[in-house]
C-alpha positions, 0 to 999 in steps of 0.5 A: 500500500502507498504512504499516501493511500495510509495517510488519507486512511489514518486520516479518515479514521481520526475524522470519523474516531473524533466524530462518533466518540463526540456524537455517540446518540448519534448512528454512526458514521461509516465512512468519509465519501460525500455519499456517507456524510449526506447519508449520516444526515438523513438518518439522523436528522441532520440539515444538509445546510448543518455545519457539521455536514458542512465541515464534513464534507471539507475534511472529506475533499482534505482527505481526498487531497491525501492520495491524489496522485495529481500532487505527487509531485508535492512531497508536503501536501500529507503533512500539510493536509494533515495539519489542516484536517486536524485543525478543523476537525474542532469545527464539527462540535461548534 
């Protein structure tokens, strides 16, 4: 497996370990496609318009940044997208 494909998954992982552990009344979410965040939503009731639905769908495009391989040729953009995925992930429980 490439480093990329890991860190996009590690990634993922954290987004969804923070946002169920936060939102555990919630039915959990599976997973970081905009399919799953849209889904996530309409099970529980949450507006499209939501600002975590919202903030979910940035950190999926961040995570999908991670295994691009259009940006291969940027040996920081794991490092970079990283840092900014954990720093909006704090935006979910506003």
């Amino acid at each position: 497996m490439s480093k990329k494909f890991l860190n996009k998954v590690t990634a993922e992982r954290t987004v969804l370990s923070a946002l169920n552990n936060h939102y555990a009344d919630l039915e959990a979410l599976e997973g970081l496609t905009s399919i799953s965040i849209k889904s996530w939503a309409i099970k529980n009731s949450i507006s499209h318009s939501d600002n975590r639905v919202i903030t979910l769908l940035t950190l999926s495009n961040l995570c999908h940044k991670m295994s691009d391989r259009s940006q291969e040729s940027f040996e920081s953009i794991d490092e970079s997208v990283m840092n900014e995925v954990m720093i909006t992930i704090p935006s979910l429980f506003e």
